[in-house]
C-alpha positions as CSV (number, residue, x, y, z in Angstrom):
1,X,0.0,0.0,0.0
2,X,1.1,3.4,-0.5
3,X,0.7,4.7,2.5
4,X,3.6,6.5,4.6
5,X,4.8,9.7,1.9
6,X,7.7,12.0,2.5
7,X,7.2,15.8,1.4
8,X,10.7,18.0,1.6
9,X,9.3,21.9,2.2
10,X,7.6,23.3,4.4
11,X,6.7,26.8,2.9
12,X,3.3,26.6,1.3
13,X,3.4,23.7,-1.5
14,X,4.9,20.9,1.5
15,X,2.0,21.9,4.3
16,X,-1.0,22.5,1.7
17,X,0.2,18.9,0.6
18,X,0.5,17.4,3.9
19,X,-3.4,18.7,4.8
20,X,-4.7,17.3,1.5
21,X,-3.2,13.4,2.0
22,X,-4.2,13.3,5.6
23,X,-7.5,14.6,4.4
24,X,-7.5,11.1,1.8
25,X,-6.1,8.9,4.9
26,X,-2.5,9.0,4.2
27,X,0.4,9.1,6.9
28,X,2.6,12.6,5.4
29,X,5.8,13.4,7.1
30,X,7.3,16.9,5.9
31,X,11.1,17.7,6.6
32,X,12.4,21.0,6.3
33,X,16.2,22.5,6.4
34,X,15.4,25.4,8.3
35,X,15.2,25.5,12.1
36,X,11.9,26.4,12.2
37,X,8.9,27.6,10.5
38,X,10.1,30.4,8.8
39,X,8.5,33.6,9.1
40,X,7.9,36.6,7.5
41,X,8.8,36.7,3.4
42,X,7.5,38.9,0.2
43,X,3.7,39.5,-0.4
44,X,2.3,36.7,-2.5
45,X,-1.3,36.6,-4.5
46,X,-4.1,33.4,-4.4
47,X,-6.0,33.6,-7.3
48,X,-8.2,32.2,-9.7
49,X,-8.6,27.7,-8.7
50,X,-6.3,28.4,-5.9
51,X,-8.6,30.4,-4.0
52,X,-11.3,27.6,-4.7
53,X,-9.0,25.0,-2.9
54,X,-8.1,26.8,0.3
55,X,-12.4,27.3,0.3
56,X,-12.1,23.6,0.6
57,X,-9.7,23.2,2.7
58,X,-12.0,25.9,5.0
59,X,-9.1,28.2,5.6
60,X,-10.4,31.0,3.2
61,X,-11.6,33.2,6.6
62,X,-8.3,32.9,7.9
63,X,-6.4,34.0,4.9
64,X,-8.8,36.7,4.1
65,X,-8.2,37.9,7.4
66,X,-4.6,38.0,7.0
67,X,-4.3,39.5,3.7
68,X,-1.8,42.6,3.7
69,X,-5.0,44.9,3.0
70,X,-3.3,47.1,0.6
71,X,-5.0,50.2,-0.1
72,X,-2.9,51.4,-3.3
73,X,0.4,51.9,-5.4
74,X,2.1,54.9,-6.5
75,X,4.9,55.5,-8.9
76,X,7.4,58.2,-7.7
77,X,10.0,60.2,-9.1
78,X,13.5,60.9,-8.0
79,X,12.2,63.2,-5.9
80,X,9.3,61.1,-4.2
81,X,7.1,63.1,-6.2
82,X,4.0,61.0,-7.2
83,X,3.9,60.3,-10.5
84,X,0.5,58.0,-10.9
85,X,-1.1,55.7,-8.3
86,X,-3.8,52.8,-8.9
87,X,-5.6,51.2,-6.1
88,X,-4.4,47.8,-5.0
89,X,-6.7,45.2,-6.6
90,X,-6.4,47.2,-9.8
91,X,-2.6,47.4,-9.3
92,X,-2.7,43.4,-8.3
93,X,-5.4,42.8,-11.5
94,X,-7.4,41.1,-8.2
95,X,-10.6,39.9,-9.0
96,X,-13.8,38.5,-6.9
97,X,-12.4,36.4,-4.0
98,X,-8.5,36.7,-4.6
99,X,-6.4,37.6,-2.1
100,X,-3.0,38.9,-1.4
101,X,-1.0,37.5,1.6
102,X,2.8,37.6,3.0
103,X,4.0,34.5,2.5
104,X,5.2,33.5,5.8
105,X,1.4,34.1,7.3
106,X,0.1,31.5,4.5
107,X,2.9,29.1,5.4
108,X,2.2,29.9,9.2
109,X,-1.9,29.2,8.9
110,X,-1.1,26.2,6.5
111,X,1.5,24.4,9.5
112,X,-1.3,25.0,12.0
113,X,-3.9,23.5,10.2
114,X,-1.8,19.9,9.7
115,X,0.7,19.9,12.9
116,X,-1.8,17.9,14.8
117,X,-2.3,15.1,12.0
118,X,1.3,15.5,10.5
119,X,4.9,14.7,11.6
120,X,6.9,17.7,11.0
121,X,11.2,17.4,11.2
122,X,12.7,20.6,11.6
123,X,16.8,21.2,10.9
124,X,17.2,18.3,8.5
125,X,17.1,17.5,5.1
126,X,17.5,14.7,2.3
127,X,20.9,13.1,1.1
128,X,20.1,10.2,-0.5
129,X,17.2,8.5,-2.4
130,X,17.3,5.1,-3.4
131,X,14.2,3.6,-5.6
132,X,14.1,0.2,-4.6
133,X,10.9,-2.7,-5.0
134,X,9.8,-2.1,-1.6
135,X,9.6,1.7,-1.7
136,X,11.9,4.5,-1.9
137,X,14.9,4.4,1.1
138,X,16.1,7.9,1.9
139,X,19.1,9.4,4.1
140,X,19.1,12.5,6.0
141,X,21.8,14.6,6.9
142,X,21.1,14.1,10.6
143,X,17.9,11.7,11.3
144,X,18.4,8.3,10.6
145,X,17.6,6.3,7.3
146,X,13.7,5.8,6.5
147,X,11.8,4.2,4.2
148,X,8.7,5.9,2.5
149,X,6.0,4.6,-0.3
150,X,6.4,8.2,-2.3
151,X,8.9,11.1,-2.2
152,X,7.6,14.5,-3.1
153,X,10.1,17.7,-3.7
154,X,8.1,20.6,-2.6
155,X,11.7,22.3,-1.7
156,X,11.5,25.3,-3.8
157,X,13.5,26.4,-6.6
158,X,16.9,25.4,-5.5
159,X,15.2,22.0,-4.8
160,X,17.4,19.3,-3.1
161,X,15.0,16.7,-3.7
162,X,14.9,17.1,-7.6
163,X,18.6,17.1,-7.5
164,X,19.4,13.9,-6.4
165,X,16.3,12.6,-8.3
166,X,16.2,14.9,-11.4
167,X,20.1,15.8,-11.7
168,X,21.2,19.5,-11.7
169,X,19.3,22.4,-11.1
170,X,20.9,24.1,-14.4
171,X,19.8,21.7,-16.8
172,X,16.1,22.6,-15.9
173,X,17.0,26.6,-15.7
174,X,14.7,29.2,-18.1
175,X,16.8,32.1,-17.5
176,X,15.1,35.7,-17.9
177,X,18.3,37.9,-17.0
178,X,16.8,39.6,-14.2
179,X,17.2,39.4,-10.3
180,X,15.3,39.8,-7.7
181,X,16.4,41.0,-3.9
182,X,13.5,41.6,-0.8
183,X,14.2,42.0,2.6
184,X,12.7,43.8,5.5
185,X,13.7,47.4,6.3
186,X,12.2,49.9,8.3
187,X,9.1,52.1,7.4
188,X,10.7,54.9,7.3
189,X,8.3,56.8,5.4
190,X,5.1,56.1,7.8
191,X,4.0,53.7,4.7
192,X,0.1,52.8,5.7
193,X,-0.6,49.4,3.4
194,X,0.7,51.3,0.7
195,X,3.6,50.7,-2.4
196,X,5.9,53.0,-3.8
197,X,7.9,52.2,-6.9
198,X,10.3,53.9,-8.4
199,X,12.2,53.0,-12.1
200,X,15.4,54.2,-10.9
201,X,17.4,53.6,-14.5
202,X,17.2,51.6,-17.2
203,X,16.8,47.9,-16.4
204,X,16.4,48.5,-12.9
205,X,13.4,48.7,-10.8
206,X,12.7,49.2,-6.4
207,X,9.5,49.2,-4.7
208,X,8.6,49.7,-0.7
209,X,5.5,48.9,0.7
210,X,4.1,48.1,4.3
211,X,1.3,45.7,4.6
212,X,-1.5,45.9,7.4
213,X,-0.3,42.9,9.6
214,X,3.3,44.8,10.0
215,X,5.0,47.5,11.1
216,X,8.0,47.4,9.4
217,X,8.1,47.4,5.7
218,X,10.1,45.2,2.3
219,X,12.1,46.5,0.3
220,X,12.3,44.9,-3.2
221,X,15.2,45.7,-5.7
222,X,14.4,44.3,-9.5
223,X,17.1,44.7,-11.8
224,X,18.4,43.0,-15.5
225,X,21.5,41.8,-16.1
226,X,23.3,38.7,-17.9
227,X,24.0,35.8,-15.9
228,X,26.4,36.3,-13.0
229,X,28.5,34.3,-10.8
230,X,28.1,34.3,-6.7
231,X,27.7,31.8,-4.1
232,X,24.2,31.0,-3.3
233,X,25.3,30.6,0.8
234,X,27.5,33.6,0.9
235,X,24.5,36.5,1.9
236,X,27.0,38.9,2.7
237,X,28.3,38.7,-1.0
238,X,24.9,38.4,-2.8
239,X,24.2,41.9,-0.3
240,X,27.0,43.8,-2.1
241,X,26.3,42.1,-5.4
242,X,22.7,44.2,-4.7
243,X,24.7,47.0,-3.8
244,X,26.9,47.5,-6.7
245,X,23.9,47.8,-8.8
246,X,22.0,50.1,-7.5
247,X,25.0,52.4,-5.8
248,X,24.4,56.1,-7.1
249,X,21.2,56.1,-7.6
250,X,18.6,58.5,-6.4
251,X,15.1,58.5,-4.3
252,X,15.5,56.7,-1.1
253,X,17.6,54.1,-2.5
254,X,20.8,54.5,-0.2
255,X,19.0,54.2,2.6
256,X,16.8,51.1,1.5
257,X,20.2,49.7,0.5
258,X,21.9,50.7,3.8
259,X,18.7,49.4,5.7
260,X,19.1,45.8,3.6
261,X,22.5,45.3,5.0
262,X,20.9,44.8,8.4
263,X,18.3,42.6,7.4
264,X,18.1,39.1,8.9
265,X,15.4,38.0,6.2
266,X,17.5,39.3,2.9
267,X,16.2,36.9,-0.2
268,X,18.2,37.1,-3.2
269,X,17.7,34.9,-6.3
270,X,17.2,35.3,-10.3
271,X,14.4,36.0,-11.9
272,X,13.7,32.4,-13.6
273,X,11.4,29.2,-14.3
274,X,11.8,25.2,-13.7
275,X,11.1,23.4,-16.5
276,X,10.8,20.3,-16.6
277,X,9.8,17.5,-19.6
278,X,8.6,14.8,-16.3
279,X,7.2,15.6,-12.8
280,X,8.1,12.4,-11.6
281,X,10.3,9.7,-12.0
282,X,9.6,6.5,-10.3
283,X,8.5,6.6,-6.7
284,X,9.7,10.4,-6.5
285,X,7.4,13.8,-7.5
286,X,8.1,16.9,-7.7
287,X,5.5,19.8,-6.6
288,X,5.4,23.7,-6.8
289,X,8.1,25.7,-7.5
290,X,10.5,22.7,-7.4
291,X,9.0,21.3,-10.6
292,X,7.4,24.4,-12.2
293,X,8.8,27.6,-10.6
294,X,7.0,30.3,-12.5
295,X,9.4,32.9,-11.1
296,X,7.8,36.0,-9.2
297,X,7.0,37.8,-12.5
298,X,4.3,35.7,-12.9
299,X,2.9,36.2,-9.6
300,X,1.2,32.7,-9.8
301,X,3.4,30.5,-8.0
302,X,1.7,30.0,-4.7
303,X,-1.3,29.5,-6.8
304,X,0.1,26.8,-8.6
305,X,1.6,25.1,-5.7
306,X,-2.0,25.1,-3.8
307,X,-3.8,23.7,-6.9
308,X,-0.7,21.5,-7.4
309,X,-1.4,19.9,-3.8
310,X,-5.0,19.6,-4.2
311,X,-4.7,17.8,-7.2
312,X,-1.7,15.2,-6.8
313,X,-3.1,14.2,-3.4
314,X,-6.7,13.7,-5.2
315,X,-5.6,11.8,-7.5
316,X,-3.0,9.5,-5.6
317,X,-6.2,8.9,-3.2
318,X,-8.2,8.3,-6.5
319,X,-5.9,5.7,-8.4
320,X,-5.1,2.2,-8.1
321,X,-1.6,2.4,-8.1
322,X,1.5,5.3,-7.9
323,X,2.6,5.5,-11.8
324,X,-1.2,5.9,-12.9
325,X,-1.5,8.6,-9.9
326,X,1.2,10.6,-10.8
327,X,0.6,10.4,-14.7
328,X,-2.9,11.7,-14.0
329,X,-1.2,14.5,-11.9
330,X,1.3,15.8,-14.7
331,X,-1.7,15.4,-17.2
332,X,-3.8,17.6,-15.1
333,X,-1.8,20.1,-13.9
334,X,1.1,20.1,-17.4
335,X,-1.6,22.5,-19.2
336,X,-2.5,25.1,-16.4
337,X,1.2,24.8,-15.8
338,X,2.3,26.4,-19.3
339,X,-0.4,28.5,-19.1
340,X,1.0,30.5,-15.7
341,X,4.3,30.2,-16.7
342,X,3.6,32.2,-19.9
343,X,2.5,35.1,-18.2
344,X,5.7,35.9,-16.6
345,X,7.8,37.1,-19.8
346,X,5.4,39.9,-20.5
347,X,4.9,40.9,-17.1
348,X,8.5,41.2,-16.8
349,X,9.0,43.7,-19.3
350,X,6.0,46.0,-17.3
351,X,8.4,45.5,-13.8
352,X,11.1,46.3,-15.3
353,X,11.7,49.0,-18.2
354,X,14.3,48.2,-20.3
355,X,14.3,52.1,-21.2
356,X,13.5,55.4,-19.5
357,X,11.3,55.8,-22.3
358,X,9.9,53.2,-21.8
359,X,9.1,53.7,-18.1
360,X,7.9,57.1,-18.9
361,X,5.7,55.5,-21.6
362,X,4.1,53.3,-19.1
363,X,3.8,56.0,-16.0
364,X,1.6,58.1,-17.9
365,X,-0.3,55.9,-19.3
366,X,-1.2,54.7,-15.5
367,X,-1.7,58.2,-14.8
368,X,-4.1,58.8,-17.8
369,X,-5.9,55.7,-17.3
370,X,-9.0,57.5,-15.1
371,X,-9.2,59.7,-17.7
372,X,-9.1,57.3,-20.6
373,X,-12.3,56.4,-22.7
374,X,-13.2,52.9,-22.3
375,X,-11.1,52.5,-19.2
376,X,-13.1,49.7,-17.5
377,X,-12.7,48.0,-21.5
378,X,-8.7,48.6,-21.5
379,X,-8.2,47.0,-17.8
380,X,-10.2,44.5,-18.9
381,X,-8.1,43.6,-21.7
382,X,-4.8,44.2,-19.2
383,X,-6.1,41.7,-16.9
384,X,-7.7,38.6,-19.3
385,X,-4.5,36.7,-19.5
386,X,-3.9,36.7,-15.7
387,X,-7.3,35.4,-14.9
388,X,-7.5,33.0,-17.7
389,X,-4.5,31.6,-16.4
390,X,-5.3,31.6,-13.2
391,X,-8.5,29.2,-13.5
392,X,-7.0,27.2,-16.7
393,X,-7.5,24.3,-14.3
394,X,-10.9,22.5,-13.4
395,X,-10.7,20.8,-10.2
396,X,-12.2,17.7,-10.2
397,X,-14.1,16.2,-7.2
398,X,-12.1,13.7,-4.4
399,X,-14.3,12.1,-2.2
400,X,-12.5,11.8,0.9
401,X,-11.2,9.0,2.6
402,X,-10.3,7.5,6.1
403,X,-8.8,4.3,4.9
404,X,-7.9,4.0,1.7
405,X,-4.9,4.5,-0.2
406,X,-3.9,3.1,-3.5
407,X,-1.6,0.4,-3.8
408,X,1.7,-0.1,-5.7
């Protein structure tokens, strides 16, 4: 029987997992590398068939009740002059019941919703998986050697899990040439659920906003460039890697940078997809941004990894046996994948202007819009493809189960 299923991650793709195969009568253990939960992180959107699974998973209150409440954007000048604002689920392209939420207060709501049912390893991680007849036997850097019916990477981009089962991380790397930086900083400028962004040159891009559940604010720097070399674990060297780009520029941005120096929570990565031709190979899966990162551009990637969960836990609950589960999960899930992925070139471009031209260009057609004949028709027509994609997925129906479990 496949009963006993190892998840690595616990951020939002592990935990949402974890509730949805103890909901079908499965025994989930989730292992994470970090100490503890981790807390805190950048502001992330639940749209579209997402926001239909965490109705089902009757948690919808609670994340409506922790959204950041944003009231509205603003794009300054140099000079913190504004230059155009938009209100926030215009800004977002929000629609109906989506929601926007910091990531750490999703993850945080999704742990304590499963750590009663679900066996959760703090401080440890995978360093071996070996396929055998009887299951998959996997070592961990400090528990002892286990044995589990299924292996699922829900570790992220920089997944460990797809790794060792996969190979490297670079041969399943869509590049964009663009990175990202966010940390926390203080809210220096008395920042009430509000975001300011400013383009300050060509190719790169900051915003600051405070959200409603904090008093402190993020900081996000956005910039282009080619490929470049730095050590993942080095944070002091990614810090001045952030630095160097952005040193001499105007607005607040010698502060912000000064003020991401101190941060404890500093996040660094490029702006980039996972891509991958399989999801699975044998006994070992891959979910959320470990096999389909859609990079932040997109702004669908918790989305995906909460449909994601719903639907390979349905379907391993629904099958008689792991390969036709998992087939049925790639199937499902490979077209809304594409789809969501899709949406992040474009939206790239609009983040950050390759040209001040450019950036002009798109500042006063923000502040024209209220202004603009057929405005209602042109947002419209701005915010299709990012609610098409978000429900290009039809969630089928899972009866739920106390004791059943398909076998191998």
């Amino acid at each position: 029987m496949t009963k006993n299923i190892l998840i690595s991650g616990a951020s939002v793709a592990g935990p949402a997992l974890a509730w949805w195969l103890h909901h079908h009568g499965f025994t989930p253990t989730v292992v994470e590398r970090a100490p503890s939960l981790r807390e805190g992180g950048y502001k992330v959107d639940i749209r579209g068939v997402a926001v239909d699974v965490v109705r089902r998973m009757g948690l919808l209150e609670q994340v409506h009740a922790a959204s950041t409440d944003m009231r509205g954007a603003a794009f300054v000048d140099k000079r913190g002059k504004q230059l155009a604002t938009l209100d926030a689920d215009t800004f977002g392209f929000r629609h109906g019941d989506d929601t926007e939420i910091l990531r750490g207060d999703l993850a945080e709501i999704l742990y304590d919703s499963t750590r009663e049912n679900v066996e959760y390893v703090f401080g440890d991680w995978l360093t071996g998986l070996d396929q055998r007849a009887d299951g998959v036997h996997v070592t961990f850097a400090h528990g002892a050697p286990r044995r589990f019916d299924l292996v699922v990477g829900a570790d992220g981009l920089h997944s460990g899990v797809r790794a060792l089962a996969f190979g490297p991380e670079e041969r399943f790397l869509r590049r964009f040439d663009a990175y990202i930086s966010i940390s926390t900083v203080p809210n220096t400028q008395q920042l009430d659920r509000w975001e300011l962004l400013h383009s300050a040159a060509a190719g790169k891009m900051v915003n600051v906003y405070s959200t409603a559940r904090s008093d402190d604010a993020k900081a996000a720097f956005w910039f282009s460039a080619p490929p470049l070399a730095y050590d993942r674990r080095d944070v002091d060297g990614q810090k001045d890697l952030v630095a160097d780009q952005f040193a001499g520029l105007g607005w607040e941005i010698p502060s912000l940078l000064a003020a991401m120096r101190e941060a404890d929570d500093f996040y660094f990565d490029p702006v980039c997809q996972i891509v991958l031709d399989r999801l699975s190979t044998g006994r070992v899966t891959l979910l959320g941004d470990a096999g389909y990162c859609a990079s932040p551009a997109s702004g669908q990637g918790t989305s995906l990894a909460l449909a994601g969960a719903y639907v390979l836990a349905g379907e391993l609950a629904a099958s008689d046996d792991v390969a036709t589960a998992l087939s049925r999960y790639e199937s499902e899930m490979r077209p809304f994948i594409e789809k969501n992925q899709a949406l992040a070139k474009t939206a790239l471009r609009g983040i950050i202007p390759q040209s001040r031209a450019f950036a002009w260009f798109n500042t006063r057609m923000i502040k024209l819009m209220p202004y603009l004949p057929g405005r209602n028709r042109v947002l419209e027509q701005m915010a299709r493809p990012i609610r098409e994609a978000a429900n290009a997925l039809v969630l089928r129906e899972f009866a739920a189960s106390a004791d059943r479990a398909p076998s191998s």
